[in-house]
C-alpha positions in Angstrom: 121.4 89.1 106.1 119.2 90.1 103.0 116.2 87.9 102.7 114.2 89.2 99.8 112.9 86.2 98.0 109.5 84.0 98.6 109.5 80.6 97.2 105.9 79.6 96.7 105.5 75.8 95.9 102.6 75.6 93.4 103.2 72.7 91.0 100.9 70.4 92.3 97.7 69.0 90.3 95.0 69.6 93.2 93.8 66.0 92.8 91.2 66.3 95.7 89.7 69.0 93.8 88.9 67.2 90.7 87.1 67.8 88.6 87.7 71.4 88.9 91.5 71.5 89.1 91.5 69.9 85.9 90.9 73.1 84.1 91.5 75.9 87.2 94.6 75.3 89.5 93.5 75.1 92.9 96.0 78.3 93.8 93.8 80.3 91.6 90.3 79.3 93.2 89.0 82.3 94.8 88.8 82.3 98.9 87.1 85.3 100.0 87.8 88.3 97.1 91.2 86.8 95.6 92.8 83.5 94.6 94.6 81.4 97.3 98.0 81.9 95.6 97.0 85.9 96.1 97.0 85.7 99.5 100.2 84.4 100.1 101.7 87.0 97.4 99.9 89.6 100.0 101.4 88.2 103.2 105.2 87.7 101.9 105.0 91.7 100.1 103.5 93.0 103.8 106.3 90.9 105.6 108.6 92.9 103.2 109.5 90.1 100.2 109.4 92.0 97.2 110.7 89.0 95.1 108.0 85.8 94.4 109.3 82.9 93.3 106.6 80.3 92.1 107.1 76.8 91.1 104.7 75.8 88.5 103.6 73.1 86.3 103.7 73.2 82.4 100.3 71.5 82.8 99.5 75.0 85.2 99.5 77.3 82.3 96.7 79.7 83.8 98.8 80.3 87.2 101.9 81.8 84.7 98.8 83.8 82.8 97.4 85.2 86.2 101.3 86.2 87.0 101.7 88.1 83.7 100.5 92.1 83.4 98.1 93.0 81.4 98.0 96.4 80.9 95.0 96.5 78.6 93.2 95.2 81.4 94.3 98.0 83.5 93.4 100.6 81.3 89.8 99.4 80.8 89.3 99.1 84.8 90.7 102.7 85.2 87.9 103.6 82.3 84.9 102.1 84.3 86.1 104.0 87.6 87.8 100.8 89.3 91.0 102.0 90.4 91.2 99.9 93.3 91.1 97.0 91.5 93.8 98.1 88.5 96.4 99.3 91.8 96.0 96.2 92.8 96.7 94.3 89.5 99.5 97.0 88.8 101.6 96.0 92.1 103.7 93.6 90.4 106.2 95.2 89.1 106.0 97.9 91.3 105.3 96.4 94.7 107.2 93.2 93.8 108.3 90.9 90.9 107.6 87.4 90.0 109.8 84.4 88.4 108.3 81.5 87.2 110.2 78.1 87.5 109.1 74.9 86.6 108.8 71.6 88.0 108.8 68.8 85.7 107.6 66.1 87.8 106.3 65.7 91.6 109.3 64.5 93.6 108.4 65.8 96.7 108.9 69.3 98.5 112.4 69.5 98.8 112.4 69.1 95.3 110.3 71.6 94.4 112.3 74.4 96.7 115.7 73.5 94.9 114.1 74.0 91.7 114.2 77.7 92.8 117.8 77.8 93.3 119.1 79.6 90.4 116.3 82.4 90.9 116.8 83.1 94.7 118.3 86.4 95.4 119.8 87.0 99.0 120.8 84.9 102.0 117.9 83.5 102.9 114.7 83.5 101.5 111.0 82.1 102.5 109.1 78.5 101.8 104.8 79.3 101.9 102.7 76.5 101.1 99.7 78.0 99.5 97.7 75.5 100.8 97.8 77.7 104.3 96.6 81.0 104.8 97.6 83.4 107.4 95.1 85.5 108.8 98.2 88.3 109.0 101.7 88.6 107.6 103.1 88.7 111.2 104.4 85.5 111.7 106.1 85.9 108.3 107.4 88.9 109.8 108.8 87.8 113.2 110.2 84.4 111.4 112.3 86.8 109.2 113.7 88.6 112.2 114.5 85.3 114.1 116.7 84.0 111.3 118.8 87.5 110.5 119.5 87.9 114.2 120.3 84.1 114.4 122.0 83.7 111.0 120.2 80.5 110.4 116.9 78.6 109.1 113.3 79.0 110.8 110.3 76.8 110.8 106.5 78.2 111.4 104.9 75.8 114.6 101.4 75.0 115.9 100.7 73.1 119.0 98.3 70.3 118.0 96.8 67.6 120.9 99.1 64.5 121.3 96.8 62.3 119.1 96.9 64.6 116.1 101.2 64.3 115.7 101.3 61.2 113.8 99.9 63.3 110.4 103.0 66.1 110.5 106.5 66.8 110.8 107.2 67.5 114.6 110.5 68.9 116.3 112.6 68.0 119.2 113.1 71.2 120.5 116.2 72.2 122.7 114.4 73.5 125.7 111.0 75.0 126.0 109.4 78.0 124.1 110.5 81.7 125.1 108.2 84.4 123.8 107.2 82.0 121.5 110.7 81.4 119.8 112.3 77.6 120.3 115.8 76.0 119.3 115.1 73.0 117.1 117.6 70.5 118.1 116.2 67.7 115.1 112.7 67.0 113.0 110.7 63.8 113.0 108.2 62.8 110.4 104.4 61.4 111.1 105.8 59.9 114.9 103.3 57.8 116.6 102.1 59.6 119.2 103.9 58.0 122.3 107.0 58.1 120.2 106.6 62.0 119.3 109.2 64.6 121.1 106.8 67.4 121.4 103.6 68.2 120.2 105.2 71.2 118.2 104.5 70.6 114.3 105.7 72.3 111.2 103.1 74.3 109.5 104.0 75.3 105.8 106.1 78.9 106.7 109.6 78.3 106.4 112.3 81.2 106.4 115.6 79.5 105.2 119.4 79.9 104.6 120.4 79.6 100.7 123.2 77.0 101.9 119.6 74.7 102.4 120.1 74.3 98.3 123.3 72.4 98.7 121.4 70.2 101.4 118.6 69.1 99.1 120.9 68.6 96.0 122.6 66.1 98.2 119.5 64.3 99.4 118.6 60.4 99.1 115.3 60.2 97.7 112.8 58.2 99.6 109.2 56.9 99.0 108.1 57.3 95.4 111.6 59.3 94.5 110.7 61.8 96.5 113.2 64.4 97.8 111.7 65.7 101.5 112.5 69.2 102.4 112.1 68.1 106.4 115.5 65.7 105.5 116.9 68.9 104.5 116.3 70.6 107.7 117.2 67.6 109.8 121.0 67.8 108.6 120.9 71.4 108.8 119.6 71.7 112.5 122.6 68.9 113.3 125.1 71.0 112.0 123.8 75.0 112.8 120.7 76.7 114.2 117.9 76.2 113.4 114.6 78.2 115.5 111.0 77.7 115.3 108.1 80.3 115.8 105.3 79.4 117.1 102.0 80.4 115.1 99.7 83.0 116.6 97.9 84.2 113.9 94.4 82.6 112.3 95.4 80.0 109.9 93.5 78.0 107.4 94.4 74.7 106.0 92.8 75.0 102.4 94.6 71.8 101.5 91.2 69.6 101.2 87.6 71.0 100.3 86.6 71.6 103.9 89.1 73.3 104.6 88.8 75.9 101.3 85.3 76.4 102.1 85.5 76.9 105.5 88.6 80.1 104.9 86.7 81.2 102.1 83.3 81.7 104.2 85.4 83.1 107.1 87.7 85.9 104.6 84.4 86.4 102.7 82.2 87.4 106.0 85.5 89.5 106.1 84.9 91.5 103.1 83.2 94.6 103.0 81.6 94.3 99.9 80.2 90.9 99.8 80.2 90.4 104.0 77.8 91.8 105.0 75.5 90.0 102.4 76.9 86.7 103.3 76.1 87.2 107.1 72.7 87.7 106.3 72.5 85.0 104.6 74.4 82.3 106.9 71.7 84.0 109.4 68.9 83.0 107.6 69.9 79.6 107.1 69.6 78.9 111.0 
């Protein structure tokens, strides 16, 4: 099975980070030393994607700039001695390409992921939400594996405590976890907590089956027009396989400002160039 292609979902306006996402999209708001949308490029290329797929916004023109090389700009950092920095801008195209897609107005994830239909290439092909970030590219890795040797979709999991289900999508699994691997027998969205079938929820790492397309184009929209990418999934783990891995990598939700500040302290204490500075100073503020 050739899974090549990562879809990354980036069309969103970052409303809770107004006023600043009005002008910078919050994919390209720096945690640590790169942009969030960076970091998921990093994880999919070192889990072996060497195809991005994002989905944009016309109103996002500066995430379709970032995406563009500019090799002016690589010549002048190759000048002044940086050629760290100009390998790194230099990897797409070399390390992995990019196709930007656009979607034209918010109806939901599912929506969003079929708008990268006609740009997939392969069998299967990865969903990242940039609004996580993965501390490694492993899970990425292992989910890829799970769905060539089972031929069919795979969701990324975290255990949360009972009273923190109602907020996320949460599987009925077919029997317990072995070495951290689970059937998914169905999905259920935001349960109430008594009414929840495990405390097993989908984190934003999907590695999915292209037939997943056909699925969504099908799909009843809901609240708000919406097409849900989990509605998908349910009628795909009724009629094949459907796994989930469970997360055992760091993992920061960056979906709210909290969140962002609390990765990008953590990944910039991280960095040796600006780390050791920002210790020192977290230190002194105690």
């Amino acid at each position: 099975m050739e899974v090549r292609s990562a879809v990354v979902p980036a069309a969103g306006l970052g409303t809770r980070f107004l006023p600043a996402s009005k002008s910078v999209p919050k994919e390209l708001m720096p945690i640590g030393d790169r942009p969030a949308l960076q970091h998921v490029i990093d994880e999919a290329v070192a889990a072996g994607f060497d195809h991005i797929v994002v989905v944009s916004n016309v109103a996002k023109p500066a995430v379709e700039h970032y995406l563009t090389p500019d090799p002016r700009l690589v010549a002048d950092l190759r000048e002044r001695g940086r050629d760290d920095t100009a390998d790194r801008l230099e990897a797409m195209g070399r390390d992995w390409t990019v196709d930007i897609v656009f979607q034209e107005r918010p109806l939901g994830l599912g929506h969003a992921v079929g708008c990268a239909s006609e740009v997939v290439r392969g069998d299967a092909f990865a969903v990242m939400l940039p609004d996580e970030i993965m501390g490694a590219h492993t899970l990425l890795a292992r989910m890829t594996a799970v769905c060539r040797e089972s031929g069919g979709g795979v969701v990324g999991l975290l255990r949360v405590p009972a009273d923190e289900v109602s907020a996320y999508g949460v599987i009925e699994p077919e029997g317990p976890l072995s070495d951290g691997v689970v059937a998914v027998r169905g999905l259920v969205e935001k349960p109430a907590p008594e009414e929840a079938p495990s405390d097993l929820i989908v984190i934003g790492r999907y590695v999915l089956t292209v037939d997943v397309f056909d699925r969504i184009r099908t799909l009843t929209p809901g609240s708000g027009g919406e097409l849900q990418l989990t509605d998908a999934l349910r009628e795909q783990a009724a009629n094949g396989p459907i796994h989930g891995v469970l997360c055992e990598v760091e993992r920061w939700d960056t979906g709210n400002p909290v969140g962002f500040a609390v990765a990008a302290v953590d990944l910039g204490l991280r960095d040796p160039v600006v780390g050791p500075a920002l210790a020192a100073h977290l230190d002194s503020l105690r």
